[in-house]
N, C-alpha and C positions, 0 to 999 in steps of 0.2 A: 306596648300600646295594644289595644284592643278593639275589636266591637263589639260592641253592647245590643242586646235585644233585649227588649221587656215586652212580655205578653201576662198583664198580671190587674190585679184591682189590691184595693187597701183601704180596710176601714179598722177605725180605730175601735166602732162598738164589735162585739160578738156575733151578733146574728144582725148582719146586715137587709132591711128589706127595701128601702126607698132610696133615692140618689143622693141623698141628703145626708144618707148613712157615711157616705162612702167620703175618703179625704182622698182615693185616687178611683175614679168610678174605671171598670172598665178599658182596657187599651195596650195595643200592637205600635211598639217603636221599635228603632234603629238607630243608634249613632254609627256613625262610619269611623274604621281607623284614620286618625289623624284629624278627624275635622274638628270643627272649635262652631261650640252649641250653646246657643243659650236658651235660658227657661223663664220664660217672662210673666206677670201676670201679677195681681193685687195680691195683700195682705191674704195670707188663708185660704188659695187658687190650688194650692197642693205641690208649689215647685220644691221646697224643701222635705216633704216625705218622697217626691220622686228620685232627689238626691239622694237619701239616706235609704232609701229602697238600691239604689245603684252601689251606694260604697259598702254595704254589708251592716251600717250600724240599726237598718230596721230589717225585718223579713216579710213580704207580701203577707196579705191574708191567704191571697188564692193569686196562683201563678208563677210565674219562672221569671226568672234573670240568667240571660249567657252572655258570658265571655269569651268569643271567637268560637261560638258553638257549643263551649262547653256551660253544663250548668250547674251556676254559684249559688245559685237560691240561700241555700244556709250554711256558706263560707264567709267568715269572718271578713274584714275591709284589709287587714295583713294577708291573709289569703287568696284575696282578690290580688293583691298587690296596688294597690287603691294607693294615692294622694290625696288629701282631703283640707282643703283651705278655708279659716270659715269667718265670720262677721268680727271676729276681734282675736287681734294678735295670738297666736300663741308659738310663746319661744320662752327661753331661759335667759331670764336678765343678768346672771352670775357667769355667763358665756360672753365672748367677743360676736364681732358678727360673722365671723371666718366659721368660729365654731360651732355655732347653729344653724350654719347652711353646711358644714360637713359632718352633722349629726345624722342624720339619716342614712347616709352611707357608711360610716364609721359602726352604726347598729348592723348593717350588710356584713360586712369585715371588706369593705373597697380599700384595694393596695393605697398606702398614701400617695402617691405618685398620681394614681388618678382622682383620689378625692382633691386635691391641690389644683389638679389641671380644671377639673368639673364645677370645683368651689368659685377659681377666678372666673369662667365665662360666664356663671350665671349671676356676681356679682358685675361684670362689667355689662351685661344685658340689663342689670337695675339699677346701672351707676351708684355703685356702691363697693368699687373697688379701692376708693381714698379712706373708707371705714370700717377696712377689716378686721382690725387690729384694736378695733374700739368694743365696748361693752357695749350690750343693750340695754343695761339700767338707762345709761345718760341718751339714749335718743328719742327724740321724738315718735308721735303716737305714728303718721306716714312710714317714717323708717321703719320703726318694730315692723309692720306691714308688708313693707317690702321684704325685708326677713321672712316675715312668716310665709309669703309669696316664692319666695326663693327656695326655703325647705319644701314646696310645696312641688315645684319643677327640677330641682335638683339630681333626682335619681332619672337618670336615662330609660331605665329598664322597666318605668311604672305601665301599666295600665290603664290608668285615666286619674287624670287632675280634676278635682272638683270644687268646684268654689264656691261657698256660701255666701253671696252678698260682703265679696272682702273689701269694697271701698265704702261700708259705710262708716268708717270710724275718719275718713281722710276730708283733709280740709277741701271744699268745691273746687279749688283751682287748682289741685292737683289730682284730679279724676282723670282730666282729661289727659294729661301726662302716660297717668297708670294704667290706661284704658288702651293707649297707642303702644305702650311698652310691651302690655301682654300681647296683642296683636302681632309686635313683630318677631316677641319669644315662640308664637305657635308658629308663625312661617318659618322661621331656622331652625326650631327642634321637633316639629313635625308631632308633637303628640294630640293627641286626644284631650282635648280640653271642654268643660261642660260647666255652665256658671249661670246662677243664679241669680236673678234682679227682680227688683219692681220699678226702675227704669230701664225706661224703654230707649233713650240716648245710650246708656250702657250697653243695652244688648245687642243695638241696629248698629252701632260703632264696633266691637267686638267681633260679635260672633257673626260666621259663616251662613249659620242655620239657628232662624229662631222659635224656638217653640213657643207659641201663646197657648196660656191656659187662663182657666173660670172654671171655677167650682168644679174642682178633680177631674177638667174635658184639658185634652187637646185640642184646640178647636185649632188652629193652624201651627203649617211648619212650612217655613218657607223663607226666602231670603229678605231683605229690608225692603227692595222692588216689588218681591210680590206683593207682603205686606200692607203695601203704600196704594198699589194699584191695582190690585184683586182679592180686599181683603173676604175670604172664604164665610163668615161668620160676621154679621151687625157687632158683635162685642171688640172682635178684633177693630173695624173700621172705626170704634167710642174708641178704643184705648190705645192704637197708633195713630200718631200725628196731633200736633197742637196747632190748633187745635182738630177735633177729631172729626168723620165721617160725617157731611149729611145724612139725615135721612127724612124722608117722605113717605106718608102712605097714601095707596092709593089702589084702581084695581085698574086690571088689564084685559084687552079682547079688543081681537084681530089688528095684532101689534099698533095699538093706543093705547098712551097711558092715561087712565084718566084721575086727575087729584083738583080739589078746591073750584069743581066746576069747569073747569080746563080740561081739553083734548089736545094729549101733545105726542104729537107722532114718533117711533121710537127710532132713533138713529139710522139713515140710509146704509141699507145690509142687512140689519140687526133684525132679530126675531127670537120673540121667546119658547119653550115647547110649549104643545097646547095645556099641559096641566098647570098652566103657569097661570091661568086664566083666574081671576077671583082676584082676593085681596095680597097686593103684594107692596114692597117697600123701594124705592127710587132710595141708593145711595150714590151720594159724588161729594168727592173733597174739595173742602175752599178752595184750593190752587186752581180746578177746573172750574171754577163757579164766572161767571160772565156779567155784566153787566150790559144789555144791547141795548137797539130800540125797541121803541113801546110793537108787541103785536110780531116779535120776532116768530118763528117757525123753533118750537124747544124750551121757548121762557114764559116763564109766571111773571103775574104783576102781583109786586108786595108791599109792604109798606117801610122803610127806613123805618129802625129802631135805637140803632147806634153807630158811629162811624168813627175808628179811634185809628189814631195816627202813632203807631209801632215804631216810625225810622223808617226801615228796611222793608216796609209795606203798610197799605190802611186793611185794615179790618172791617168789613163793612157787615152788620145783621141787620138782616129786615124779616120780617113776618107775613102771614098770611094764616087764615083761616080755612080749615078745610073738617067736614065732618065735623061739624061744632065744637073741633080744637084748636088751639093758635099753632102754627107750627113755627119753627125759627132758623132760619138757614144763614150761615154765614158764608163770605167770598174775601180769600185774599187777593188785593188787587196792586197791583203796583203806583208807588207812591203819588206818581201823577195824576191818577185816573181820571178824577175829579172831585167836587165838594156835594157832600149833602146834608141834609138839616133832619133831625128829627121828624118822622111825621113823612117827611117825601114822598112820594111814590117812585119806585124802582122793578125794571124789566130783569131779572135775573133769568141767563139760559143755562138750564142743567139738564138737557140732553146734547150728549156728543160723546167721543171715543171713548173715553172714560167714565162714564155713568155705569155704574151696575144696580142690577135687579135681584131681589129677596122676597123666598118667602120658606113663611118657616123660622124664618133668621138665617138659614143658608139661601149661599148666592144660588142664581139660576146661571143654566149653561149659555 
């Protein structure tokens, strides 16, 4: 196992001069031995060159990679001592399943003795100890996966497992399965694990520590909690949570916020720095969103636009105009709350503990 540092940028043209250039702009990380990390973020965010920048199969433009201080910059992913797991199986169908999770040790020259002892716990960690003895031609597309999953943590002695987006080939109802399994293989073997998604259930369930990126940034790192409850960057507060972040503009002075005409005093305690003063963004998640009376101390009056009935909670969106735009907030409320009609009028309160403030697109302190 290892830690990893990157202090590097990455662009795929030659002479990079704009941000636009760049598929990894800029950036100072850490993974820590043993923790279990995910790298989350849309189609083309850069989580897959940050991968391949870590296992040796690309090499920075400009900057360093270390492994426990030393630096691999341009040592191979064998020379890293790298595991590498990626979006679609890869194993030998002409193998049993015994013998492609004891291929990788078998290429080491591991005593049989302990390829046998290493092979069974990490097929009984995939439950896949009743289909050793079977070939991988005849298994299904999950199984091969597992397999490729198991070659991928099998060697004790790696450096870091990396995973490309390994459950997108697996049927939906058994994500969640594969998703709790790797969980509990990082708490009993202790390595360094770092995986890739553009779900965000994948990576808030998973990992430890989640990296959010957009457009070659890290714009946070932090745990599911922080995530949820101080997301650092508007893009993070859009893309955790379903649904995601309000947000509101509006401008502040002498802690008032003022949006749509409304002066709404800012949470007793709270205060922003003075540079905070000008055009800034009110975000708060549905969870915190309220329903009060008319003329409460915190809430806008908006208009009901839609009220849909989920089971497990109503969804309620209503609007308001501010700055001759419609703006549109939604509140998850608990099933009971009550009924409204298109068109209604409704008091939403979205100042309290949990509201934060932006500008910039980053939060304020």
């Amino acid at each position: 196992m290892a830690r990893i540092e990157l202090d590097l940028a990455h662009a795929y043209k030659r002479d990079p001069k704009e941000d636009s250039d760049y598929a990894l702009l800029p950036l100072k990380m850490t993974f820590d031995d043993g923790g279990a990390y995910a790298l989350l973020g849309p189609s083309g965010c850069g989580k897959t060159t940050m991968l391949n920048v870590m296992s040796g199969l690309l090499a920075p433009s400009q900057g360093t990679v270390r492994f426990d201080g030393r630096d691999v910059t341009r040592d191979s992913p064998q020379a890293r001592n790298i595991a590498q797991v990626f979006q679609f199986p890869v194993i030998y169908d002409t193998m049993t399943v015994a013998e492609n999770l004891a291929f990788p040790l078998r290429n080491r020259k591991v005593p049989q003795a302990q390829i046998d002892k290493r092979v069974g716990q990490i097929a009984e960690m995939l439950e896949m100890s009743g289909q050793l003895n079977q070939r991988a031609s005849g298994l299904a597309a999950d199984a091969k996966q597992k397999i490729s999953l198991g070659r991928g943590l099998v060697r004790p002695d790696v450096s870091a497992v990396l995973f490309d987006e390994p459950l997108t080939v697996i049927d939906p109802h058994l994500k969640w399965q594969l998703r709790r399994k790797l969980k509990q293989i990082h708490h009993e073997l202790k390595l360094t694990l770092i995986y890739v998604t553009h779900d965000q259930v994948e990576a808030l369930t998973f990992a430890d520590q989640v990296v959010v990126m957009t457009r070659g940034r890290a714009v946070q790192v932090g745990s599911a909690a922080d995530l949820f409850e101080r997301p650092s960057h508007t893009f993070v507060g859009h893309f955790i949570g379903s649904p995601g972040m309000n947000f509101l503009p509006g401008q502040v002075g002498n802690d008032v916020f003022h949006t749509a005409g409304m002066n709404l005093a800012l949470p007793f305690g709270r205060s922003l720095p003075g540079s905070a003063n000008g055009d800034i963004k009110l975000g708060i998640r549905p969870e915190y969103v309220e329903v009060v009376a008319a003329n409460t101390p915190g809430a806008l009056a908006m208009t009901v636009a839609k009220l849909q009935d989920v089971g497990t909670h109503l969804m309620l969106t209503a609007t308001l105009v501010t700055q001759g735009m419609q703006h549109t907030l939604k509140a998850r409320l608990s099933p009971d709350a009550g009924d409204w009609a298109d068109g209604d009028p409704v008091w939403l309160k979205v100042m309290g503990e949990h509201t934060c403030f932006y500008k910039n697109e980053e939060i304020l302190p």
